[in-house]
RODO-2510 file (C-alpha; in nm, 4 decimals, decimal comma):
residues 376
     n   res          X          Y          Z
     1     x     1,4248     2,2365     0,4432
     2     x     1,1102     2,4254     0,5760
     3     x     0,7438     2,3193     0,6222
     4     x     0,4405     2,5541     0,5068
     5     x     0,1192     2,4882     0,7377
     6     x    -0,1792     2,5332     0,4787
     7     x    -0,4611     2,4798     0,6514
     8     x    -0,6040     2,3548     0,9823
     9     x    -0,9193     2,1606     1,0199
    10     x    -1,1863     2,3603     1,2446
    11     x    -1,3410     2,0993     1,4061
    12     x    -1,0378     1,8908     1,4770
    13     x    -0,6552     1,9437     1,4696
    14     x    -0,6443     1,7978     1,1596
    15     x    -0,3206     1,9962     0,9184
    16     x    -0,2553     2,0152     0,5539
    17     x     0,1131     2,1580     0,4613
    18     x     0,3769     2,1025     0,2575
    19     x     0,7574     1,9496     0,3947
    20     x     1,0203     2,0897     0,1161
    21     x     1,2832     1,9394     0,0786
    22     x     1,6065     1,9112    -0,1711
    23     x     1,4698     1,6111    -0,3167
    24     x     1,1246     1,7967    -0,3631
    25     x     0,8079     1,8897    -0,1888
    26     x     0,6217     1,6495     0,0356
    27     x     0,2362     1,6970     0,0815
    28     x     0,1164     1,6682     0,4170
    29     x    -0,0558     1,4874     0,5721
    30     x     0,1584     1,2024     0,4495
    31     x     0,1861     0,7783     0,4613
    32     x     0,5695     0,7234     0,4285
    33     x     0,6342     0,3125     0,2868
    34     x     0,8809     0,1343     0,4684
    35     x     1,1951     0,0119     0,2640
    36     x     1,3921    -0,0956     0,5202
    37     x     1,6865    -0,2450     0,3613
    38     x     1,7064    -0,0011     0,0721
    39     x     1,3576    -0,1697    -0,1032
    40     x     0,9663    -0,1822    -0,0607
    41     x     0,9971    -0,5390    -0,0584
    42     x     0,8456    -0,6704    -0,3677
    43     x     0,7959    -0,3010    -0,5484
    44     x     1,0133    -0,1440    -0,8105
    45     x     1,0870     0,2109    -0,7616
    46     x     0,8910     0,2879    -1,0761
    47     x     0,6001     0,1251    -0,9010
    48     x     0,6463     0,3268    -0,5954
    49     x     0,6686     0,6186    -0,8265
    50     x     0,3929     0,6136    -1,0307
    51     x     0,1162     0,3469    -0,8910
    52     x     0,1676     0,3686    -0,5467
    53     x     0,2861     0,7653    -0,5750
    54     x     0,5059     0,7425    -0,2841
    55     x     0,6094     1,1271    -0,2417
    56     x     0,9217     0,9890     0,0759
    57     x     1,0253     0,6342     0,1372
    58     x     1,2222     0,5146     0,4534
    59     x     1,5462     0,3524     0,4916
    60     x     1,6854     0,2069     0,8201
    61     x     2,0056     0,2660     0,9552
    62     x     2,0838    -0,0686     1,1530
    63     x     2,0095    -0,2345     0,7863
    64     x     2,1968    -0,0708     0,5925
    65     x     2,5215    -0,0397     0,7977
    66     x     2,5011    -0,4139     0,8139
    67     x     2,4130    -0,4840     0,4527
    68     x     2,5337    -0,3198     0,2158
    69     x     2,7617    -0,1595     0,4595
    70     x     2,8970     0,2155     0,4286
    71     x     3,1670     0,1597     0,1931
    72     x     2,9283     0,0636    -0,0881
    73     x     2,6705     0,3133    -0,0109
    74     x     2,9087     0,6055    -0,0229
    75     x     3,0830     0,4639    -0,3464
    76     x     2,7374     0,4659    -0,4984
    77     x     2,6992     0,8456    -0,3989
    78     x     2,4424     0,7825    -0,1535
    79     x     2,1058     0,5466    -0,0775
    80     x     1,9535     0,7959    -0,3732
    81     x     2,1521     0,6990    -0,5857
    82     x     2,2284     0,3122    -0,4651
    83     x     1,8684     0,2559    -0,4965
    84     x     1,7895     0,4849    -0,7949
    85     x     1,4900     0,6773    -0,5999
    86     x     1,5031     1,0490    -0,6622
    87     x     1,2441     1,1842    -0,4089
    88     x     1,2854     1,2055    -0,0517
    89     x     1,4406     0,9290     0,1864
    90     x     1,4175     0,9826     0,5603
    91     x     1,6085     0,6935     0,7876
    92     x     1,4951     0,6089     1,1346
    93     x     1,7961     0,5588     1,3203
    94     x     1,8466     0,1980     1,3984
    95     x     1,7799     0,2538     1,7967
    96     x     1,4377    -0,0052     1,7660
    97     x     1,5972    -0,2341     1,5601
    98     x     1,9394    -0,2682     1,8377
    99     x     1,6886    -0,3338     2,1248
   100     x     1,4415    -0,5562     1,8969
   101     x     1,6812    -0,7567     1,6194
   102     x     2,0016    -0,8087     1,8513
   103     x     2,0702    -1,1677     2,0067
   104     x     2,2334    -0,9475     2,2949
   105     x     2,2373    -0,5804     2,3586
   106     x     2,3701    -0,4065     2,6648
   107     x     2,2835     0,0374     2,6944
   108     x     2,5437     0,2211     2,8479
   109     x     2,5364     0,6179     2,8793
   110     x     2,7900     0,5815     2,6193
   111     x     2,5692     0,4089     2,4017
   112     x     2,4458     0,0696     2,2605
   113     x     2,6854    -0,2811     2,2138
   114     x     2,4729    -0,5136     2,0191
   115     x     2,5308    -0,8192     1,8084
   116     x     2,4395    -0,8691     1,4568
   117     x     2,0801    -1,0743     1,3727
   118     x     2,3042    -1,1462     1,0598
   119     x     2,6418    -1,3166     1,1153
   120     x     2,6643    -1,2397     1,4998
   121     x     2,9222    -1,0058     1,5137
   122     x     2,9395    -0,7312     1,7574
   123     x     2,8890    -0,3273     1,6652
   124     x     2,8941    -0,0177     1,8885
   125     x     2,6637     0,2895     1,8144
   126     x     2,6009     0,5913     2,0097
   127     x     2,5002     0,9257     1,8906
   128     x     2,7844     1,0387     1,7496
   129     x     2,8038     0,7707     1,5132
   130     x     2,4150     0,6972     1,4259
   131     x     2,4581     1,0479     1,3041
   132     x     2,7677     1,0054     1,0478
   133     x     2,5849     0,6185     0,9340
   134     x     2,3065     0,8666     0,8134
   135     x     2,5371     1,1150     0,7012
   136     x     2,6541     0,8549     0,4759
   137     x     2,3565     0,6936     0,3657
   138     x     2,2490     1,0570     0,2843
   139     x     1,8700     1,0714     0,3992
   140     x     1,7076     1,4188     0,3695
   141     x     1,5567     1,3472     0,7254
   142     x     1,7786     1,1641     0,9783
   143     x     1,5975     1,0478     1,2844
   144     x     1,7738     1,1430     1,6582
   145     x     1,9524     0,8435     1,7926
   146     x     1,7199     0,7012     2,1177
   147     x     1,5778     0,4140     2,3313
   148     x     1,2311     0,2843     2,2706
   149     x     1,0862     0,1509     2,5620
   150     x     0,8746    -0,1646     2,5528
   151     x     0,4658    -0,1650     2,6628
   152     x     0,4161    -0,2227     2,9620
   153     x     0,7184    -0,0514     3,0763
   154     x     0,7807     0,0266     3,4516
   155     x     0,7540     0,4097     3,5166
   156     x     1,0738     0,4661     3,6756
   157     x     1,2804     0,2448     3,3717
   158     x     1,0658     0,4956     3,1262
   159     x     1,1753     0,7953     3,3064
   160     x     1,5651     0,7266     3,3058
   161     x     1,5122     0,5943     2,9691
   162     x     1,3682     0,9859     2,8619
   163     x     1,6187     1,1328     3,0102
   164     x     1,8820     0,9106     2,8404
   165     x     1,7072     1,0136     2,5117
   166     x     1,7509     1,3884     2,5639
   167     x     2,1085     1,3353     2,6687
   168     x     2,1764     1,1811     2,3550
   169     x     1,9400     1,3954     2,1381
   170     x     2,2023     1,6772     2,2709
   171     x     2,5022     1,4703     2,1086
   172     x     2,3285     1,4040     1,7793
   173     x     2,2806     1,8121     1,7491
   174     x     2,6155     1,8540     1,8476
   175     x     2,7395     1,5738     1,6301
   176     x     2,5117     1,7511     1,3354
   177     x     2,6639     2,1134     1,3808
   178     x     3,0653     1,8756     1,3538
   179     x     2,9763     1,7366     1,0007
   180     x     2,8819     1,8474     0,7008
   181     x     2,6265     1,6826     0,4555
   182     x     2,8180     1,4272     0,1945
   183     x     2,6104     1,4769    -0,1167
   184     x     2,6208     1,8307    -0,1924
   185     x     2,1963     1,8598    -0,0241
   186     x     2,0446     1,9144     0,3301
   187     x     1,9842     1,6710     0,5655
   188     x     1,7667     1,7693     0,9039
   189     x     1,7750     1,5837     1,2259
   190     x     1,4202     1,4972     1,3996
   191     x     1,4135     1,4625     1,7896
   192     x     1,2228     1,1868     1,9154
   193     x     0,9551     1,2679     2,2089
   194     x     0,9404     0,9175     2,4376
   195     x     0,7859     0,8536     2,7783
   196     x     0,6004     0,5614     2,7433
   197     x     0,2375     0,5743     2,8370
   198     x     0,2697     0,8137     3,1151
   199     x     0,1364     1,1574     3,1109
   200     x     0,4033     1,3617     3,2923
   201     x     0,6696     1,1869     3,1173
   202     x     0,5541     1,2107     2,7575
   203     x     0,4497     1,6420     2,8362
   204     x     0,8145     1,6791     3,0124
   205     x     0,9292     1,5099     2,6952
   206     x     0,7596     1,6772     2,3949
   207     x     0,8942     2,0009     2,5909
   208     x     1,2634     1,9223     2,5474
   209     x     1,2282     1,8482     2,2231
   210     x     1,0497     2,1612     2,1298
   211     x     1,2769     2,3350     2,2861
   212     x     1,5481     2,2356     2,0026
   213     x     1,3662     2,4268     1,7287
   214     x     1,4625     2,1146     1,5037
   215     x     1,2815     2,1670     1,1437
   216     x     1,0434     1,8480     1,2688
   217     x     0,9619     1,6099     1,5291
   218     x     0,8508     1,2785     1,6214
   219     x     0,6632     1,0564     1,8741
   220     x     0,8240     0,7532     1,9271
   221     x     0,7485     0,4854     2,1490
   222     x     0,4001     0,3996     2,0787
   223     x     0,2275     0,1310     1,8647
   224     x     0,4390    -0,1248     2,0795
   225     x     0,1595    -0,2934     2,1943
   226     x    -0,0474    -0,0359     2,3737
   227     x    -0,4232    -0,0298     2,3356
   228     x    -0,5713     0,2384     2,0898
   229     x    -0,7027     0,4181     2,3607
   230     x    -0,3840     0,5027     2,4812
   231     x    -0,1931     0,5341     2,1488
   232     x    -0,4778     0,8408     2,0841
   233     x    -0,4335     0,9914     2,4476
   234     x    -0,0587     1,0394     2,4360
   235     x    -0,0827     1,1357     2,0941
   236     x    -0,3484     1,3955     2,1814
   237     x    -0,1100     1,5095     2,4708
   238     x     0,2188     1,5341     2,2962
   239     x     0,0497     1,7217     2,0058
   240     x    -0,0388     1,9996     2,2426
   241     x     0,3048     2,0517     2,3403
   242     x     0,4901     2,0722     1,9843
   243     x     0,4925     2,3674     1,8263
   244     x     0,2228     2,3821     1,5240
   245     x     0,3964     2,5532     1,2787
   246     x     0,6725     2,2077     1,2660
   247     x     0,5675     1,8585     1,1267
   248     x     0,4745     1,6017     1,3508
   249     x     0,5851     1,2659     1,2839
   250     x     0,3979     0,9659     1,4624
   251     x     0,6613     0,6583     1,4311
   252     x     0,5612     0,3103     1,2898
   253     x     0,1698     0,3580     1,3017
   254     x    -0,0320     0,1878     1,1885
   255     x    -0,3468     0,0923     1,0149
   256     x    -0,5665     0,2295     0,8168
   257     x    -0,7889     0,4016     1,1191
   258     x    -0,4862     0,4661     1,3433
   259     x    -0,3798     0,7131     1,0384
   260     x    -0,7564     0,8868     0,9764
   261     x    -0,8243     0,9318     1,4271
   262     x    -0,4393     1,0681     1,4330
   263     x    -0,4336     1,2634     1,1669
   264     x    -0,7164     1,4246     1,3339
   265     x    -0,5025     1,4891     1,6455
   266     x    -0,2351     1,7296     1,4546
   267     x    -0,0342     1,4205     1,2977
   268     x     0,1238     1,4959     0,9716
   269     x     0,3688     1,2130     0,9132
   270     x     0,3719     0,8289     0,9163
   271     x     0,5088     0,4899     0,8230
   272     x     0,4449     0,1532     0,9305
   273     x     0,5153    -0,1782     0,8182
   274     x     0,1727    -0,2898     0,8334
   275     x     0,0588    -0,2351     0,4188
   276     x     0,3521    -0,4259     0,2682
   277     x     0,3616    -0,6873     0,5202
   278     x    -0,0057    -0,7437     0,5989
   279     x    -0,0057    -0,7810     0,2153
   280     x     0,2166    -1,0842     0,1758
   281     x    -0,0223    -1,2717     0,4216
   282     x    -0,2890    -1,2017     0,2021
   283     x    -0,4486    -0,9258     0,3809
   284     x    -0,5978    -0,6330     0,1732
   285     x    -0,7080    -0,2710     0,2728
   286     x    -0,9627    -0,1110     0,0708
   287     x    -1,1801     0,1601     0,0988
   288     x    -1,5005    -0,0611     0,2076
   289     x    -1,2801    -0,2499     0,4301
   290     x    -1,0379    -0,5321     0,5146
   291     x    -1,0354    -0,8484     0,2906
   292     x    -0,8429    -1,1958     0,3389
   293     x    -0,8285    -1,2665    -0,0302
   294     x    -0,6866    -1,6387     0,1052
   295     x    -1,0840    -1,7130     0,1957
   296     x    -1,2691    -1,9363    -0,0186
   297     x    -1,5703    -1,6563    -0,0692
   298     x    -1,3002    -1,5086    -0,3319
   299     x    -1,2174    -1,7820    -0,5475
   300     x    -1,4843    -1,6806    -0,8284
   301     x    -1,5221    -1,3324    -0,7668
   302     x    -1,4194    -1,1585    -1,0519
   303     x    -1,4692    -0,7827    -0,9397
   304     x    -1,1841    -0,5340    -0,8823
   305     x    -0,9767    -0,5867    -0,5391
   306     x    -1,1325    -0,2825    -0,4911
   307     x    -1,4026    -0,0994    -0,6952
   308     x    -1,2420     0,2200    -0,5915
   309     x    -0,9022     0,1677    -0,6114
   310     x    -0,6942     0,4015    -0,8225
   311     x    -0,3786     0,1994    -0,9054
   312     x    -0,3398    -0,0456    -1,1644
   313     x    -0,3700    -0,2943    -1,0385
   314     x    -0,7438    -0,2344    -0,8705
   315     x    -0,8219    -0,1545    -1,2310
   316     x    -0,6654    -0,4935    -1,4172
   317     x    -0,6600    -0,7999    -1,1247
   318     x    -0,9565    -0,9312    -0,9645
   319     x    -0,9732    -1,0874    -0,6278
   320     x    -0,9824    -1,4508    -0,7531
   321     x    -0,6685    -1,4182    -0,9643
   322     x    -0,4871    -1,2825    -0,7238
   323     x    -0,6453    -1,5410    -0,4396
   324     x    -0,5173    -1,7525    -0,7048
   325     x    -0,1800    -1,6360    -0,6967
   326     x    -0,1308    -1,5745    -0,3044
   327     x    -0,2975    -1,9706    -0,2886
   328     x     0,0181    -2,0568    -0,5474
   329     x     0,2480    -1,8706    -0,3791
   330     x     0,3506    -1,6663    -0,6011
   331     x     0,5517    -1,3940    -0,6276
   332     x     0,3613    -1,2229    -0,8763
   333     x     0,0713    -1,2413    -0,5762
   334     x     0,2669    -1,0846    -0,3212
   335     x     0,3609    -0,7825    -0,5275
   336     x     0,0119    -0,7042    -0,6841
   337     x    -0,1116    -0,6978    -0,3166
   338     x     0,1827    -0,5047    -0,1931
   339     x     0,1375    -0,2348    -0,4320
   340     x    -0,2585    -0,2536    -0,3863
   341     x    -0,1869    -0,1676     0,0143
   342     x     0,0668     0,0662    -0,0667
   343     x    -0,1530     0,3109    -0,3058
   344     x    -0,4750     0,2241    -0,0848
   345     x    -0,2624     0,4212     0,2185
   346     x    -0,1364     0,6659     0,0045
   347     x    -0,4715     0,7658    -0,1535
   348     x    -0,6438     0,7757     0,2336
   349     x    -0,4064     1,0066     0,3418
   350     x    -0,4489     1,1933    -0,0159
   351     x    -0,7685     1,2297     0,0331
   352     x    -0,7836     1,3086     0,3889
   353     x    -0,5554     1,6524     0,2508
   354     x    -0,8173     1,7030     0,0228
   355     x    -1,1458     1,7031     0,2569
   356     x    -0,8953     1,8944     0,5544
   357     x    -0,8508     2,1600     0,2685
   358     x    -1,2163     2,1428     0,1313
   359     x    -1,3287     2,2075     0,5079
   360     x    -1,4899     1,8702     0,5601
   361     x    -1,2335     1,6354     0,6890
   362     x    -1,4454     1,5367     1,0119
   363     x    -1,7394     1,4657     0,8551
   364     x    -1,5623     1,2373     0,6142
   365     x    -1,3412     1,0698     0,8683
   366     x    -1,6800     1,0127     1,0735
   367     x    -1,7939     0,7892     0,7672
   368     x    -1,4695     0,6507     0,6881
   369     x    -1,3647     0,4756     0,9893
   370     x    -1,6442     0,2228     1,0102
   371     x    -1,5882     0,1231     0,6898
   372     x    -1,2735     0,0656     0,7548
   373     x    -1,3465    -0,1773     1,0044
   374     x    -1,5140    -0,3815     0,8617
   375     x    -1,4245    -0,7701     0,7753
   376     x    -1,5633    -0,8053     0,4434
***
């Protein structure tokens, strides 16, 4: 796995590249769709695939070591092949979801007793063993196994916290160099810069990771609740500490803005929740702006969900039939809207490559982002 930096905006820090991997080239800068449990809720891989043109889909590691559990994922060869996706999987490492899911959790040095959201029962992870779960589930990019802190979070609890995270981060790489990947392809392990909202911590932070030449890297801990403001400062910050030839990976963020002002700030990779759930609400994302196709102004407009949409379904469903269907809850409703998000963030950050490579992705993020505001 190795990344090729293309091209760097000149008025911003704005990067094109490409992430290659075994299961094929990734284009940078990238929206990554969150299938948690081993599915984009209410997409068919085909979908994914070809309407939404995912290029890397995420899997998480607390998930799937509950349900299905490892003995059917490594009987199926794999979450590739469980889930019949042939393109790149990356799996965050189930550290939020112990903190945020559990009834009960209690962090030792050790590592993290927590109790299932599902039946109850009680599981151990540390490092060591967040590593070999992804081992087994067989993601090309396996996320470093750490603690995100909450927002607000007390400065002293963030700073033991950090240096927690790098004390594990030296297991996982340790635990990486013991095993061997179970598929017969690479897998890559990507450290985790944390520190909360607080400048020292986050620069002492993006330091140690660098300083483990990992293939990648990510900034975790944000989007928890923080204002913009400060989801752009420490964003800004930690970008100027990680090296520029490695991707940059900005976890669970966000919407449709977050991407454009961060992607200005050197970030290459994202996911986020945010599309696929928004979209079973009945909130849209379009290129003129946000909809709530649940509002009466909808029910006899017969236009395109969005004029200039490129997936099918901007091209065949209007917003009243699908107000229609969200208003019967359907299910057909919730995937037509799901899909719409979906391709709507993957054709932003599509064409944000294209105007970073064509020289002019300022000027067009300068006229993007109001739009993107707005309430139609």
């Amino acid at each position: 796995m190795h990344f090729d930096l293309k091209h760097t905006d000149s008025k911003s820090n704005a990067r094109a590249g490409i992430l290659h991997t075994d299961h094929g080239a990734i284009e940078t800068p990238i929206f990554m769709p969150v299938g948690t449990a081993g599915t984009v809720k209410g997409v068919h891989q085909q979908e994914l695939r070809d309407d939404v043109e995912a290029q890397i889909i995420l899997g998480n590691t607390y998930h799937l070591y509950l349900r299905p559990g490892l003995e059917v994922l490594e009987s199926a060869g794999g979450l590739h092949q469980f889930i019949g996706w042939e393109r790149p999987i990356l799996t965050d490492s189930g550290g939020y979801q112990v903190y945020s899911l559990s009834n009960s959790n209690k962090i030792t040095e050790e590592g993290v007793r927590f109790q299932s959201h599902i039946d109850g029962s009680y599981h151990f992870f540390t490092p060591e063993k967040a590593i070999d779960i992804q081992r087994s589930i067989g993601a090309d990019i396996i996320m470093a196994f750490d603690e995100c802190t909450p927002y607000p979070c007390e400065y002293n609890y963030a700073k033991r916290s950090m240096h927690m995270t790098h004390r594990w981060l030296k297991r996982c790489f340790e635990q990486m160099d013991r095993t061997e990947p179970k598929y017969g392809y690479n897998q890559a392990l990507f450290p985790i810069v944390q520190g909360s909202v607080y400048n020292d911590l986050r620069i002492e932070s993006a330091e140690t990771i660098a300083s483990h030449d990992a293939i990648g890297n990510a900034i975790g801990g944000l989007s928890v609740g923080e204002p913009d403001e400060e989801l752009y400062a420490m964003t800004d910050l930690v970008c100027g500490v990680l090296p520029k030839e490695k991707p940059r990976y900005l976890m669970g963020v966000g919407t449709p803005v977050n991407l454009l002002e961060c992607i200005a700030l050197g970030i290459d990779m994202f996911d986020c929740v945010m599309p696929s759930r928004n979209a079973r609400h009945g909130m849209l994302f379009t290129s003129e702006g946000i909809i709530n196709i649940k509002n009466k102004k909808w029910a006899l407009d017969f236009s395109p969900v969005d004029p200039n949409g490129k997936a099918y379904v901007d091209q065949v469903y209007t917003k009243a039939y699908l107000r229609h269907l969200i208003h019967s809850k359907e299910n057909l409703g919730i995937q037509i809207a799901t899909i719409h998000n979906l391709a709507f963030y993957l054709w932003l950050v599509k064409e944000a490559r294209k105007h970073i490579l064509a020289g002019d992705f300022t000027q067009w993020k300068d006229l993007m982002v109001p739009k993107l505001k707005n309430r139609l």
